[in-house]
py3Dmol code that shows the C-alpha trace and the ligand (Angstrom):
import py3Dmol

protein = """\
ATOM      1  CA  UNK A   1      -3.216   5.887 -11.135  1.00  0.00           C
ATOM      2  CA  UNK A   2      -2.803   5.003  -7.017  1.00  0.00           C
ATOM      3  CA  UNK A   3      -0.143   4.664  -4.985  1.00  0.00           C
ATOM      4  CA  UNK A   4       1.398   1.038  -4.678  1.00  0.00           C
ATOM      5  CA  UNK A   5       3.098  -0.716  -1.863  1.00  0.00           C
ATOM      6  CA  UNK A   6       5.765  -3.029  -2.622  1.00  0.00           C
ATOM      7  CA  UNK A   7       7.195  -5.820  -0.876  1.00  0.00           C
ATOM      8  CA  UNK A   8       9.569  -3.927   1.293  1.00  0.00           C
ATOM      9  CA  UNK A   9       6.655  -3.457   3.406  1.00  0.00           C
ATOM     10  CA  UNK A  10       7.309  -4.472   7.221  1.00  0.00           C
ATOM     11  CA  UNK A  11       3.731  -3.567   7.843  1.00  0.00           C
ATOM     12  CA  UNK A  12       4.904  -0.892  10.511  1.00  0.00           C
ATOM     13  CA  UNK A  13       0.895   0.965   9.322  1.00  0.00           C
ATOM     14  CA  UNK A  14       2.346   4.384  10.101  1.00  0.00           C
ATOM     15  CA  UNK A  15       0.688   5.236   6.468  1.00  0.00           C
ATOM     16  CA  UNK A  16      -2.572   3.890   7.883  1.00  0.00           C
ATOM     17  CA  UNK A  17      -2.630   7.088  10.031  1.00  0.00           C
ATOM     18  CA  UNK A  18      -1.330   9.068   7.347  1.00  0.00           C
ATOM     19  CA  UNK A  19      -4.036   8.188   5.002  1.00  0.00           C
ATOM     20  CA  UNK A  20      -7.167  10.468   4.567  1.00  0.00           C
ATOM     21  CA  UNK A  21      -9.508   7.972   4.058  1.00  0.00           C
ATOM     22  CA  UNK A  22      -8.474   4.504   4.753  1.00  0.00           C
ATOM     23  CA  UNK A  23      -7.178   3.368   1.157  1.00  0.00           C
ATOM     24  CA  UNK A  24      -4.780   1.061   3.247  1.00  0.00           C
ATOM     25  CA  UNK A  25      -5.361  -2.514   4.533  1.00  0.00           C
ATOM     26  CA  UNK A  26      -4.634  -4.975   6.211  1.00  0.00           C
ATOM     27  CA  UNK A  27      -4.170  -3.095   9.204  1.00  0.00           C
ATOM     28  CA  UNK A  28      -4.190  -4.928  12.562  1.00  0.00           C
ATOM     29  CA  UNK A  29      -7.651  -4.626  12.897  1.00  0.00           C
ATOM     30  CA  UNK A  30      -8.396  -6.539   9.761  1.00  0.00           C
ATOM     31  CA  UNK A  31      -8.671 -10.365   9.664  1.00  0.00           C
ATOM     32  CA  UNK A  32      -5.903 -12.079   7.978  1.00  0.00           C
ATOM     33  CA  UNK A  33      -3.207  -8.832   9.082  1.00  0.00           C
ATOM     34  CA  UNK A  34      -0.949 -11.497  10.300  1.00  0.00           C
ATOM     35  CA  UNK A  35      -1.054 -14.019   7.537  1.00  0.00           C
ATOM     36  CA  UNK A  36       0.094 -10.884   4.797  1.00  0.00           C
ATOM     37  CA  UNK A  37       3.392 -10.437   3.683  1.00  0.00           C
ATOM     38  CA  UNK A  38       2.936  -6.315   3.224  1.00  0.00           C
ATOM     39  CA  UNK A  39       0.019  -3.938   3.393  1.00  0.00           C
ATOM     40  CA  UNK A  40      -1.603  -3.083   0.039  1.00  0.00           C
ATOM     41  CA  UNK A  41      -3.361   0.700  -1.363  1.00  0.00           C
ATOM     42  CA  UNK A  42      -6.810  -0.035  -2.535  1.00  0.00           C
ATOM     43  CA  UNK A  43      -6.715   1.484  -5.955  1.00  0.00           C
ATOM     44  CA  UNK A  44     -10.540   2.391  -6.388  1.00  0.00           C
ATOM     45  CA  UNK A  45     -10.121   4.821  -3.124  1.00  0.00           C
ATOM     46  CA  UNK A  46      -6.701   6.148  -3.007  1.00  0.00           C
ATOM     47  CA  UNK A  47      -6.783  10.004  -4.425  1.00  0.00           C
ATOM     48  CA  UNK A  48      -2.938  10.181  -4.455  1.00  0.00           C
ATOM     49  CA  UNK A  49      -2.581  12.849  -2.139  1.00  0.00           C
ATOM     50  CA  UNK A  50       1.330  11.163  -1.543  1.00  0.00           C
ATOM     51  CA  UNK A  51       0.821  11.568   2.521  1.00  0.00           C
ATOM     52  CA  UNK A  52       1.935   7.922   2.636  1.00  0.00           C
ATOM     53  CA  UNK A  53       5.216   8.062   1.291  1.00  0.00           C
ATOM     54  CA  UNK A  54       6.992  10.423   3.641  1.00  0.00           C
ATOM     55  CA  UNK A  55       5.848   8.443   7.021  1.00  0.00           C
ATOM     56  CA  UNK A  56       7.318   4.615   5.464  1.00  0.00           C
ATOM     57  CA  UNK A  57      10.282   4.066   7.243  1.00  0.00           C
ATOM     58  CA  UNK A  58      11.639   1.336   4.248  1.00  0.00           C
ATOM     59  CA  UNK A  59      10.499   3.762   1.600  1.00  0.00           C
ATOM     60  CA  UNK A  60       8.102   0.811  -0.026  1.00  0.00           C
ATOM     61  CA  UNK A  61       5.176   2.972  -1.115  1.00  0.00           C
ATOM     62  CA  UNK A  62       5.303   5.032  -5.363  1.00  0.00           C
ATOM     63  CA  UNK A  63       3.438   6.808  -7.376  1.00  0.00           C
ATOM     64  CA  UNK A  64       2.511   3.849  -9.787  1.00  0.00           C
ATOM     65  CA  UNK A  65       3.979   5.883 -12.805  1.00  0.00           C
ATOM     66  CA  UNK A  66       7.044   5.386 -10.603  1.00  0.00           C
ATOM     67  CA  UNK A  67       7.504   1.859  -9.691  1.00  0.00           C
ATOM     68  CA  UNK A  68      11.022   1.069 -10.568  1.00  0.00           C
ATOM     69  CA  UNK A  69      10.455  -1.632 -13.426  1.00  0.00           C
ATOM     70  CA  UNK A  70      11.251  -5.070 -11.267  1.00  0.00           C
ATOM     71  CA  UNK A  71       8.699  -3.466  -9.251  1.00  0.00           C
ATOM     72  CA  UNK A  72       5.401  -3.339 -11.680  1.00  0.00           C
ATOM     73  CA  UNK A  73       3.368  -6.771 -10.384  1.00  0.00           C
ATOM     74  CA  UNK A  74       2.916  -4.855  -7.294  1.00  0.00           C
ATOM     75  CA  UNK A  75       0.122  -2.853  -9.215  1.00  0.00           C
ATOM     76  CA  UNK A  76      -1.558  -6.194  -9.986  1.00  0.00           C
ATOM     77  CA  UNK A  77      -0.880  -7.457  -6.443  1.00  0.00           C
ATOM     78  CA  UNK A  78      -2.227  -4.205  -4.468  1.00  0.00           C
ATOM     79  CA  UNK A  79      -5.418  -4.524  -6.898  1.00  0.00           C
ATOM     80  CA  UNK A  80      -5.709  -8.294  -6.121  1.00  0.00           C
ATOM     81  CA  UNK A  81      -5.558  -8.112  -2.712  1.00  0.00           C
ATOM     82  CA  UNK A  82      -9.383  -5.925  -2.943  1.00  0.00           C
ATOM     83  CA  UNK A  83     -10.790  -8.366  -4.736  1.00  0.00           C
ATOM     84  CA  UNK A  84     -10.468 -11.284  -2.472  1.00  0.00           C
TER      85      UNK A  84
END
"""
ligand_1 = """\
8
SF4
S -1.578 8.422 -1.705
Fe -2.962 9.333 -0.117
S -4.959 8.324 -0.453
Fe -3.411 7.083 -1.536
S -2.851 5.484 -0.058
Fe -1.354 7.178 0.178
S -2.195 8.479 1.827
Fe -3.881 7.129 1.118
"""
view = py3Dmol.view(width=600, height=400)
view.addModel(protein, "pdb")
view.setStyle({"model": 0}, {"cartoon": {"style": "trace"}})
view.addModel(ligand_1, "xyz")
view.setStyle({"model": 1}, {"stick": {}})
view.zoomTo()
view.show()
């Protein structure tokens, strides 16, 4: 299971430079950054190592075993948003 961002998100990308190894996108050097509601955790590349969720500022990113329930599309959504 990854880590999932939910739409709290203001797209701040302080977890882009918390991330090891780039799991999150858009960031503002990706095409389409401006025209995305919230930033989304590619779920083939995140190892969840958690360094995300201590640097978000509206506490939006979980442990997808720890989505609170009105929460659980953003697992679909994060996915979606790779497949593009
Ligand atoms: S849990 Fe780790 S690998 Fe996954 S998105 Fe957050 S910082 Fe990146």
């Amino acid at each position: 299971m990854a880590h999932v961002i939910v739409d709290t998100c203001t797209k701040d990308q302080l977890c882009v430079d918390a991330c090891p190894n780039g799991s999150i996108h858009p960031t503002s050097d990706d095409a389409g950054f401006e025209n995305e509601p919230q930033m989304y955790i590619n779920p083939e590349e995140c190892i969840d190592c958690g360094a995300c969720i201590s640097v978000c500022p509206t506490n939006s990113i979980y442990p997808a075993e720890e989505l609170p329930e009105d929460k659980a599309e953003f697992v679909a959504k994060n996915a979606a948003y790779f497949t593009k």
